[in-house]
C-alpha positions, 0 to 999 in steps of 0.5 A, a space after each residue: 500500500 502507498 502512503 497517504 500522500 498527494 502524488 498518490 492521490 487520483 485528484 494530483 495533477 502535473 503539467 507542463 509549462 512552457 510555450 509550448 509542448 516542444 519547449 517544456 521550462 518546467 513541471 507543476 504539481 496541483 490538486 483538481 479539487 483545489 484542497 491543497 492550500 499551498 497549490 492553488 493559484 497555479 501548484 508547486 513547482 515539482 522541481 523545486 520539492 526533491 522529497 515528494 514525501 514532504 510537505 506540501 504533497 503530505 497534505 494528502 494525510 489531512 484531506 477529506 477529498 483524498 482517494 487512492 490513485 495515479 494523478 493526471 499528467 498534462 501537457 503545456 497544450 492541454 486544458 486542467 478541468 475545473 474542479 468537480 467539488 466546491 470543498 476548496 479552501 480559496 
């Protein structure tokens, strides 16, 4: 079994950013349900976090939203869904 973190729920989130998908400048970590408070407006940089064990991806051990799985993998082009609940903590 996995720990109860953020890059093992099924609500994370990466995406690419850049110009485009042919000049990726970096790699961001979000919550599509918006319960993570440090990733909002944007997510963390999943560079800038060598441990993603650590805080803020053990959010996860306090979330009510968190559910088991694989989180979504976004390109620079692609669009991030809106988030399906209104649990947020904007």
């Amino acid at each position: 079994m996995s720990q109860r973190l953020c890059t093992n729920c099924r609500h994370g989130a990466t995406q690419d950013v850049g110009y485009s998908n042919y000049t990726v400048e970096g790699t961001v970590f979000l919550c599509l349900e918006e319960c993570n408070p440090v990733m909002l407006n944007g997510g963390v940089s999943w560079e800038l976090y060598e441990d993603h064990d650590k805080p803020p991806f053990d959010w996860a051990k306090e979330c009510t939203e968190y559910r088991s799985g694989k989180p979504q993998e976004y390109c620079v082009e692609d669009e991030i869904p809106e988030p399906s609940t209104k649990r947020s903590y904007r």
